[in-house]
MARDRENSE-172716 format. One record per residue (C-alpha): residue in three letters; y negated, z negated, x negated. Coordinates in steps of 0.02 Angstrom, whole numbers, plus 50000, padded with zeros to 5 digits. Layout:
N
ALAYZX
...
***
This chain:
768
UNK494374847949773
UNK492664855149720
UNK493314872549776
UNK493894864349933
UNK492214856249983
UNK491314873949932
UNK492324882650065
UNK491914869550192
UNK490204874750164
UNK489874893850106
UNK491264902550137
UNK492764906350033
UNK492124924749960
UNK490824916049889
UNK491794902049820
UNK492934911049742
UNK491674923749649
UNK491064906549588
UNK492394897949543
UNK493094914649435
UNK491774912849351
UNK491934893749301
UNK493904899749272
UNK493064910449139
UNK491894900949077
UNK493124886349034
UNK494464897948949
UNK493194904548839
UNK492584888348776
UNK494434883848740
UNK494684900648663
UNK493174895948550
UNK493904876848512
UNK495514882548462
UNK494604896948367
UNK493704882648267
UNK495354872548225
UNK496694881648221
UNK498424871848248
UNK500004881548296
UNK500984869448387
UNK499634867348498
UNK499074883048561
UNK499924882948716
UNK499614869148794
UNK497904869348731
UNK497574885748805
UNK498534884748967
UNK498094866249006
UNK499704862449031
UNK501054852748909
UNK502744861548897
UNK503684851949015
UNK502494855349148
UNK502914873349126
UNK504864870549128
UNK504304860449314
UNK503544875549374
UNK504954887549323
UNK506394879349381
UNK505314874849522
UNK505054894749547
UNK506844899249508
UNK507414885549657
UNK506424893249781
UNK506764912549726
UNK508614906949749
UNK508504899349904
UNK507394913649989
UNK508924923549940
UNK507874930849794
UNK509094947449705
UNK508914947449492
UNK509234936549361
UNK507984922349304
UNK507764919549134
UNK506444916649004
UNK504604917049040
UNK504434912249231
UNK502694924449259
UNK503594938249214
UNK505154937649364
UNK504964948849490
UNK504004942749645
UNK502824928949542
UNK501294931449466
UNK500194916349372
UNK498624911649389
UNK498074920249232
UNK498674923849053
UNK498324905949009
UNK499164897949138
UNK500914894349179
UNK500534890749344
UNK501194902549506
UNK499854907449620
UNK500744923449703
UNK502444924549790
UNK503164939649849
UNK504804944749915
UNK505234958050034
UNK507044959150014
UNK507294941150021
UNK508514937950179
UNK508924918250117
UNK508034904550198
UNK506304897850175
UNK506504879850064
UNK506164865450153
UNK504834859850033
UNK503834873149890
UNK503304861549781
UNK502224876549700
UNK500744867649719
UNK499534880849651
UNK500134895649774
UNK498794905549820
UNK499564922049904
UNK501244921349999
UNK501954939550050
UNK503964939050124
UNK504734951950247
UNK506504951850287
UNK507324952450459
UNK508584941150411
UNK507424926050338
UNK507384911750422
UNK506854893450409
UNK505244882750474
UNK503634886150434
UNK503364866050396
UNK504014871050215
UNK502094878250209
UNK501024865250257
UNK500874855750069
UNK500314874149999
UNK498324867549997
UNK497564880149881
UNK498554895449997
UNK497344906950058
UNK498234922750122
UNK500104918350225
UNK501074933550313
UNK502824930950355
UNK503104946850449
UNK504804950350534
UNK505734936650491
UNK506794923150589
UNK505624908750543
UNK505184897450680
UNK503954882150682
UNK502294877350765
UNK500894883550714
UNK499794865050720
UNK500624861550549
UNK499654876550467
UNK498104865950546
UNK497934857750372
UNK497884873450260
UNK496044872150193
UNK495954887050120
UNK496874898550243
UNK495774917550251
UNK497224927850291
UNK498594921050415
UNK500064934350467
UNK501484927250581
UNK502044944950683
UNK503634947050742
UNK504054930050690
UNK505004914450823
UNK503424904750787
UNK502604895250929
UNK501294883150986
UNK499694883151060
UNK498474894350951
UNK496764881951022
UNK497624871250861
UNK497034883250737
UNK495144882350801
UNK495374862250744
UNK496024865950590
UNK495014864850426
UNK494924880950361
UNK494574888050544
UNK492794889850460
UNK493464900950324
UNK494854912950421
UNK494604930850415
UNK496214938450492
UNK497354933750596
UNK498954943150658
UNK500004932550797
UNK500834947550874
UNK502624947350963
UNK502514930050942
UNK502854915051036
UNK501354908251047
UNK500054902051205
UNK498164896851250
UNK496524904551299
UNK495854918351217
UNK494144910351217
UNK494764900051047
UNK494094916050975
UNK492564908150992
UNK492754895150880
UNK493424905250737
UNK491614908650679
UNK491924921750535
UNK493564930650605
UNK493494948750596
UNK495124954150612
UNK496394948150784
UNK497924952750843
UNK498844944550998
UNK499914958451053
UNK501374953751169
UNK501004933351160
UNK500724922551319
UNK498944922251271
UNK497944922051424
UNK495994918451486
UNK494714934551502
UNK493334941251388
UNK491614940151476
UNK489954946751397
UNK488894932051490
UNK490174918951388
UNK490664928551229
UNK488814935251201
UNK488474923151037
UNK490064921950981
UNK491224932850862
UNK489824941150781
UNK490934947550629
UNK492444950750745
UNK492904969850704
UNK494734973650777
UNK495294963450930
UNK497114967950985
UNK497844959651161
UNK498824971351234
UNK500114965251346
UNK499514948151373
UNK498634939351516
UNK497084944351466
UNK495774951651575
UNK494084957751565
UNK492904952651680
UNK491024952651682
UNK490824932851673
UNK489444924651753
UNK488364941051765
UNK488324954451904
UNK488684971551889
UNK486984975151951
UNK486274963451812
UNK487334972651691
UNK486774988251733
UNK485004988051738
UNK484944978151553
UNK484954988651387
UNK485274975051270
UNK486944975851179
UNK487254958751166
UNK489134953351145
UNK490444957451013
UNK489044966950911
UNK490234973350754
UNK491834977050879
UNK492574994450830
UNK494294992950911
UNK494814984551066
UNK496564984351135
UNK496954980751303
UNK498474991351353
UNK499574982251472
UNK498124967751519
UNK497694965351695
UNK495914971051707
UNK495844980451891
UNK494154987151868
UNK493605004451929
UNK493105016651804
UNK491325013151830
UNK491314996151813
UNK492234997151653
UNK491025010051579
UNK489694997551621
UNK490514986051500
UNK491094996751356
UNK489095002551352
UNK488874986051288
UNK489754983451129
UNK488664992251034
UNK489734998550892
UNK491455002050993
UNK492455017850910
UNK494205015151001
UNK494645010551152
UNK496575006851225
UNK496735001051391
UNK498075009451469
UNK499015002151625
UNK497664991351659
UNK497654993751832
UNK496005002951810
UNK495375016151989
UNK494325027352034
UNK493395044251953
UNK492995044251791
UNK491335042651774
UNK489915056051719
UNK489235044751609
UNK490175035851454
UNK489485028951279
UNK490165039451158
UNK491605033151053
UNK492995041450935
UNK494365040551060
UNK494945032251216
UNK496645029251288
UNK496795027451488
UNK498655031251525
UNK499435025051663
UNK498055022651763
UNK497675024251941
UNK496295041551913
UNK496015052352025
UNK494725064951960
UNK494035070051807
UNK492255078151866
UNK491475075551678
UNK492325076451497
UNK492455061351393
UNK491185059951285
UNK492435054951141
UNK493425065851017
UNK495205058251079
UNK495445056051242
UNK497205047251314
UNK497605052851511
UNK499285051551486
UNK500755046551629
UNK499385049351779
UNK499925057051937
UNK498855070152036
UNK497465069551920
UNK496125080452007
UNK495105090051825
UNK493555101351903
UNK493505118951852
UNK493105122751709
UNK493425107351609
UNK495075112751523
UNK494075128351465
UNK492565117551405
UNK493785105951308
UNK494645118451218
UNK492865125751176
UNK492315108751110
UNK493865104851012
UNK494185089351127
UNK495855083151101
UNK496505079551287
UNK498205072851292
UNK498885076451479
UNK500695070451423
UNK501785066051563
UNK500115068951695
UNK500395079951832
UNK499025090951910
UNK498235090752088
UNK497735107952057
UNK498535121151939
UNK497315137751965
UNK496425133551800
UNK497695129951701
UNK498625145351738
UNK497045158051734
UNK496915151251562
UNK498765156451503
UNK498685173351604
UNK497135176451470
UNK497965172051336
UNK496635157651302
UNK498145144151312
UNK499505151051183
UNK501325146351246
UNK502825145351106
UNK503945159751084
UNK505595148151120
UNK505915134351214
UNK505085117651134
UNK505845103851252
UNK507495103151326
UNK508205092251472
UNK509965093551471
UNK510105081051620
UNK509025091051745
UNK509555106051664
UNK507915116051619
UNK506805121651464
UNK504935123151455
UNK503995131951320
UNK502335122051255
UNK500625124751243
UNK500435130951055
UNK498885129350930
UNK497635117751048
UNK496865102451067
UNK497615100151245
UNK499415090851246
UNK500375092251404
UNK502105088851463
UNK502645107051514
UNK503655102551664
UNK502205090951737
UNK500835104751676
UNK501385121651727
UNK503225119251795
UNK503305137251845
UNK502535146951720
UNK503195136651578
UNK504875131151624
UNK506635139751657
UNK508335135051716
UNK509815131551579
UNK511145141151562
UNK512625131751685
UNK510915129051798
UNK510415138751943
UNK508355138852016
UNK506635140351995
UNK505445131551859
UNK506065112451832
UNK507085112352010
UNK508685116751950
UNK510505113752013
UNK512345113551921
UNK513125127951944
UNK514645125452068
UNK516365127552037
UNK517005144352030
UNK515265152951953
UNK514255151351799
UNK512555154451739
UNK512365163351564
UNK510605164151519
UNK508985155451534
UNK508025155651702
UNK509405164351839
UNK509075159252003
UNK510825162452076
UNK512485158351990
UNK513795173451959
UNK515685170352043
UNK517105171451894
UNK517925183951913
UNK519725185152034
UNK521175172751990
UNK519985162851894
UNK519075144451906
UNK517735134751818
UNK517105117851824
UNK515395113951873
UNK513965117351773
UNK514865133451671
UNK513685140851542
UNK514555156051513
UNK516045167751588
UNK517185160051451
UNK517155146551543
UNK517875153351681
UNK519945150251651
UNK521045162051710
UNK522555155951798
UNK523825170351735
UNK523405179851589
UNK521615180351488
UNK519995185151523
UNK519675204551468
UNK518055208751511
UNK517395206751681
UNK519375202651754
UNK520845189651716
UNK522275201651655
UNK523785199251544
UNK523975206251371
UNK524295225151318
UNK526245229351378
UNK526115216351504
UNK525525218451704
UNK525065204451813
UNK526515202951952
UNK526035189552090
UNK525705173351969
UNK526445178751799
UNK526325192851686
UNK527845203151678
UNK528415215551527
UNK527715232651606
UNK529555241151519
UNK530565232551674
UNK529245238051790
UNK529315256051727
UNK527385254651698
UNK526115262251589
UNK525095246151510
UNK524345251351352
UNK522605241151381
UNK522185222151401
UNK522145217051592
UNK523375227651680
UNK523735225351870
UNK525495230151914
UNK524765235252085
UNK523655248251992
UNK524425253151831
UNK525065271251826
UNK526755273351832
UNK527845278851682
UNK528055297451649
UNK529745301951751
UNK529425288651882
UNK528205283652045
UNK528015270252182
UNK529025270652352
UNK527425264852421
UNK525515263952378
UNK525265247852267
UNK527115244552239
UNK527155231952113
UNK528915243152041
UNK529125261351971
UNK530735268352024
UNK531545283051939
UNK531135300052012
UNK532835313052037
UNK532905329851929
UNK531725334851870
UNK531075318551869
UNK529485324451744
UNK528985340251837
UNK529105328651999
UNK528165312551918
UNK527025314851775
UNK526655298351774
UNK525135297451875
UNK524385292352050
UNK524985306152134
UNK526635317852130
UNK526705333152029
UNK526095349352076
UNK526825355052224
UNK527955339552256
UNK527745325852401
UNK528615311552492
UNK529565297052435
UNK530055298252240
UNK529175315552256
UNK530765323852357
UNK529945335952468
UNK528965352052425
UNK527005352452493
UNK526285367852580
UNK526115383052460
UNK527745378152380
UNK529435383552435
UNK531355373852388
UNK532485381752258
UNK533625370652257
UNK533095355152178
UNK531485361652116
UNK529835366152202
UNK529165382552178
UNK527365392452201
UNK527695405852330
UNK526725416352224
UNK528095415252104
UNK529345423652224
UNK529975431852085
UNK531115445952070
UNK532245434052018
UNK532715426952172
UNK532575445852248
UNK533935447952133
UNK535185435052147
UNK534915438052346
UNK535465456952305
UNK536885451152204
UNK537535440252332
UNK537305454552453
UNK538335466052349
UNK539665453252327
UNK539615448752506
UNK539595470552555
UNK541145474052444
UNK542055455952507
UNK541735464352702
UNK542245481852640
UNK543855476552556
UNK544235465452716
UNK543815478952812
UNK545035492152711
UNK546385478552716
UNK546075479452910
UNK546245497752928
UNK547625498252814
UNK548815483452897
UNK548185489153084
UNK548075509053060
UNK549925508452950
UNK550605501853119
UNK550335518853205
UNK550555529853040
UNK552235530652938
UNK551865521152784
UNK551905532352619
UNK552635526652441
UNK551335513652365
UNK550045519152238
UNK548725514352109
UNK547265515652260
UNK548265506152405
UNK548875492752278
UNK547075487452223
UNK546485487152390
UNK547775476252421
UNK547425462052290
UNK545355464452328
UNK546015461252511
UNK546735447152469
UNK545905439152320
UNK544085441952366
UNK544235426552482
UNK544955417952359
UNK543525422252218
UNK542015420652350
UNK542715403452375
UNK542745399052184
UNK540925403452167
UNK540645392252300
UNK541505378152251
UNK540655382952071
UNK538995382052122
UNK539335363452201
UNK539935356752072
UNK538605363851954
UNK537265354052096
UNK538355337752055
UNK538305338451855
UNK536305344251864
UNK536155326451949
UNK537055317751820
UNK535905326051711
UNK537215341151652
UNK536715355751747
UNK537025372151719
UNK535505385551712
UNK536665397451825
UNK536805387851976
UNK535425391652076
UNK536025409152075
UNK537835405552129
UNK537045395052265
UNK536745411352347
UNK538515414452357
UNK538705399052503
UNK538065409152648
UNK537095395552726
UNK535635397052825
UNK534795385952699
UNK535075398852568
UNK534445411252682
UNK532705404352702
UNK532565401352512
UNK533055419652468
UNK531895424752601
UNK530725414652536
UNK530175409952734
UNK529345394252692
UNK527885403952656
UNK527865414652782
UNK527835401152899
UNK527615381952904
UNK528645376152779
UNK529135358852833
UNK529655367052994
UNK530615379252931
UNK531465368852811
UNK531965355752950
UNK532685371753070
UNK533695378652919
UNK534355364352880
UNK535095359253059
UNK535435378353064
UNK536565379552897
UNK537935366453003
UNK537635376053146
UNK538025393253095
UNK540025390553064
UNK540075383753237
UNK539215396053302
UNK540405409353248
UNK542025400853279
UNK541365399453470
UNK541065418653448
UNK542765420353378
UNK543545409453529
UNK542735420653653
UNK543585436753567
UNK545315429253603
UNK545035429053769
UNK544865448953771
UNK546025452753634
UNK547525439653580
UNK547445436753401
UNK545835445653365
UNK544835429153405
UNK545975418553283
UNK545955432853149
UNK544135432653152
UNK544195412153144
UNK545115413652998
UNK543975426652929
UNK542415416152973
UNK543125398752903
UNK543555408052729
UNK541785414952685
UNK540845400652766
UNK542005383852750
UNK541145379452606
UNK539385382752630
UNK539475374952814
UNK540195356752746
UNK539235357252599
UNK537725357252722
UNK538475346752851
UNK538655331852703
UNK536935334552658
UNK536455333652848
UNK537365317452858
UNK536865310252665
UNK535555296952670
UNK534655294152461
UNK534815275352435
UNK534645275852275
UNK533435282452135
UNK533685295051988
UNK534235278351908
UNK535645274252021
UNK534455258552083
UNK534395252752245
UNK532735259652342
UNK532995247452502
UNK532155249352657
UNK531415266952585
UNK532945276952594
UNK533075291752658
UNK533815307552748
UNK534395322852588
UNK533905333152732
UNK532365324352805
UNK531545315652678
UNK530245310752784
UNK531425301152888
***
């Protein structure tokens, strides 16, 4: 009670230096009584104060309470010693200290710990009424911080010796105009309400004569702080914290004229830190400076989306740092004269030239985050000098606009990139397509592959991507894979319409990744009917000399499945020949037929004179001479015929892929007009598809020809006509039908025996 009354009246630091010092005073007398006679049974309670049993009161009163705050451990023997309580002192048994910040239980209905001096819990799952508190008279610091514990606040009204009260984040509630009734409203020092549920006027302040320390943060505490009304008031107040509230600042009963013109610093003359962030003030920058030149001590300022207007001001009493985000500025025509200065989340802030160099030569820390510039000249002079250092890769990322910005690196000036220098600083994602910060999805179909690309690149043919594609892997083919730059299917395979198709059937070469069955080169021994034929076909003998597997035919070779010989070439039978290489060969087999041909017309002719001229002469006995001229006369025919039939057949089994090397010599032997040309070698004499076309209509013709000659000798000599018919059909039978077939043949097939279609064509024509 004495240490009670002592509060009332000096103040609670003072009491308790004084009453220590009684504490002290009394132990060492006992110290000294017990000294003098010395008994052993009653040291204790001689020292403490305190019999035995009320020792055993206090512990299992401790141990109750630990349990029910939901208290972890085990609590056994001496009680000072648990975790979470500390005595008074050595001597006594007594708790004066409770803390617990892993206690989630529930606050007792009643402590009966009557001697509690310091209560400290934190848990977000405590709960329970602060009305357990109110018998606690000797408590002199209270915070409950971030629990579920409810209650109003009038029944900490009769706490005497209350200096420290913390109730943030807490459910409690009440009108806070109940603590400046209380008793020990003379002796509170700090006092921490925040996120609570609590109301009244701000102006209670004003009865809390010693406070120093305040916090209503996010509280339906209301009124407005005047200098003409709070000017006597809250001389030790040091922190005062009311952001998001109702609270304004106004200038009270003064003017701002009256304000101005007076130099004394007369209200809140120890405030350091004053938080109004989120109040509604709605003062102009002016009029606010006005004010803050008042308290005469002020080091930080918050007051950000206050509703504050207008330019800052060129002059401002200096403090530490000052936080004006969100507000309504336009210009800034003079730096802050502060270390920290807080322009955060403005638009179009207007900053003269010249003061972003002057801040960075000062070492002012300006924090521009989230505030966009009127005017950018500045700002980007300084980076093309090199006196605003931007990081080497990209330090912020927004994946939903789809852009990356580099930051300004090793200054005081903080800025939001995009808002700052969007240009200059900032570049399109990958998937993204634009300039600076505008950037766009890519569509469907294209991608974007590196940072900053105005224009998104197309996939490549028979392949789609969704929207937004980062890279060309993205882009899925729909046959095949993606090789390279192109959809394509794998080695051995060649894309045919909307699959890929072995490249053996197709008689392709497919060796790489990505072949086009339109494109690919066609196997050695084969070629296309038609330019981008999706099919090889099998050229006739010699099927390599006449496709080497390439784009075009082989030398000298032309037409469909490389048939026909091209100008500078001349027919040998199946092959195509330089006329260069008129060789002496074909001079020779030309002679040879001639010679056979000469002695076939000189035996006929002997066998003439003989059967005609032995009519008029008397026919002599029959010798070695007349005898032989007989058989040439009447086997030459037959042998001339043989070779001709010979070299047919021999042009039938080189087809099958049998031939004989002597053929195209006996071909000779057939008399034809086709042979003619080719011994002649008159395809390079003159235009060769003409002459080919002629001689071949000409090698039918010729028989004909002769047999019509032969008809118009009957008429002028009966049987001479029919003799030389007979003579005509013997040595040219052959030759003429083996020339009218191939007149009449039409190819339909390849050198595999497979159908060719619509691109057959004439043996004789091959361009038809």
């Amino acid at each position: 009670h004495v240490r009670t009354a002592l509060c009332s009246i000096h103040g609670m630091r003072r009491v308790r230096t004084a009453f220590s010092i009684l504490c002290a005073l009394r132990c060492h007398l006992q110290v000294q009584a017990i000294r003098e006679s010395y008994n052993p049974d009653s040291i204790h309670s001689n020292l403490t104060g305190h019999s035995d049993s009320d020792c055993e009161r206090e512990a299992a009163e401790a141990k109750r309470v630990l349990l029910k705050l939901g208290a972890q451990g085990t609590f056994n023997g001496n009680h000072c010693s648990w975790p979470g309580i500390t005595c008074k002192n050595r001597w006594s048994c007594k708790v004066s200290k409770l803390v617990c910040s892993d206690c989630g239980g529930q606050l007792p209905e009643h402590i009966g710990l009557q001697h509690l001096e310091n209560v400290f819990l934190r848990h977000r799952n405590l709960t329970g009424n602060i009305v357990a508190l109110q018998g606690l008279r000797q408590l002199t610091v209270l915070k409950v911080h971030g629990a579920f514990v409810e209650g109003d606040i009038e029944v900490l009204a009769q706490l005497p010796a209350l200096i420290d009260l913390d109730l943030s984040k807490t459910s409690v509630f009440g009108d806070i105009m109940a603590l400046a009734r209380s008793v020990f409203s003379f002796c509170l020092r700090a006092l921490d309400l925040s996120k609570t549920k609590v109301t009244g006027n701000i102006e209670f302040l004003k009865y809390i004569k010693y406070l120093e320390v305040a916090d209503f943060s996010s509280t339906k505490v209301s009124g407005s702080i005047a200098p003409g009304s709070w000017g006597t008031c809250c001389q030790k107040l040091r922190s005062l914290k009311v952001s998001n509230t109702s609270v304004s600042l106004s200038f009270g009963q003064q003017s701002f004229d009256d304000l101005m013109v007076t130099n004394e610093k007369f209200w809140l003359p120890k405030l350091k830190y004053l938080d109004m962030s989120s109040c509604p003030i709605n003062l102009s920058l002016t009029e606010l400076s006005v004010i803050v030149s008042k308290l005469a001590v002020l080091s930080s300022l918050k007051v950000a989306n206050a509703g504050l207007h207008g330019s800052w001001p060129m002059f401002w009493r200096p403090v530490t740092s000052v936080d004006l985000s969100g507000n309504r500025i336009s210009d800034l025509k003079a730096l802050p004269a502060t270390d920290i200065a807080l322009l955060r989340d403005i638009r179009q802030l207007h900053i003269k030239d010249g003061l972003l160099a002057q801040a960075l030569r000062t070492g002012l820390v300006l924090d521009l985050f989230e505030t966009e510039l009127e005017t950018r000249e500045e700002a980007q002079r300084l980076v093309a000098k090199g006196l605003l250092q931007t990081t080497t890769e990209f330090a912020i990322r927004d994946d939903l606009k789809g852009f990356a910005c580099k930051d300004i690196a090793g200054s005081t000036l903080r800025v939001t990139p995009a808002k700052f220098l969007p240009d200059e600083l900032c570049e399109c994602l990958p998937g993204w397509h634009g300039n600076g910060i505008n950037c766009s999805k890519c569509p469907r179909d294209t991608f974007s592959d590196h940072m900053g690309q105005v224009l998104c690149q197309p996939c490549p043919a028979n392949s789609t991507s969704p929207e937004g594609a980062a890279s060309k892997v993205q882009c899925n083919c729909k046959v095949g894979r993606l090789y390279g730059s192109s959809c394509g299917c794998a080695p051995q395979h060649a894309l045919q319409g909307d699959s890929c198709v072995p490249c053996s059937e197709l008689h392709l070469q497919c060796n790489q990744p990505g072949s086009v069955a339109s494109t690919a080169l066609p196997q050695e021994g084969h070629a296309r009917l038609q330019p981008l034929a999706t099919v090889a076909h099998k050229c006739h003998p010699p099927a390599k000399a006449r496709c080497p597997g390439d784009r075009t035919c082989g030398e000298g070779y032309t037409g469909t499945l490389c048939v026909s010989c091209t100008e500078g070439f001349w027919a040998t039978g199946s092959k195509c020949q330089k006329c260069a290489q008129a060789s002496s060969t074909t001079w020779w087999a030309f002679g040879l037929a001639a010679v056979v041909t000469a002695a076939v017309a000189l035996a006929a002719f002997l066998g003439y004179r003989w059967l005609f001229g032995g009519r008029r002469n008397t026919p002599g006995p029959p010798n070695a001479t007349t005898l032989l001229q007989r058989v040439l006369l009447l086997q030459a025919p037959v042998l001339l015929q043989m070779v001709q039939l010979w070299s047919i057949l021999g042009r039938m089994g080189e087809r099958s892929g049998k031939g004989l090397p002597e053929v195209r010599y006996l071909e000779a032997f057939q008399l034809t007009a086709t042979e003619l040309q080719n011994s002649f070698n008159v395809q390079c004499t003159f235009h060769a598809e003409t002459v080919r076309t002629l001689f071949a209509l000409g090698s039918p013709l010729l028989p004909l020809l002769l047999l019509a000659c032969s008809a118009t000798l009957e008429c002028f000599q009966e049987g001479l006509g029919v003799n030389m018919a007979l003579k005509t059909l013997t040595l040219l039978f052959i030759g003429g039908a083996s020339s009218s077939a191939a007149l009449l043949s039409c190819q339909y097939a390849d050198g595999d025996s497979q159908s060719i279609g619509e691109h057959a064509f004439r043996a004789a024509f091959p361009q038809l």
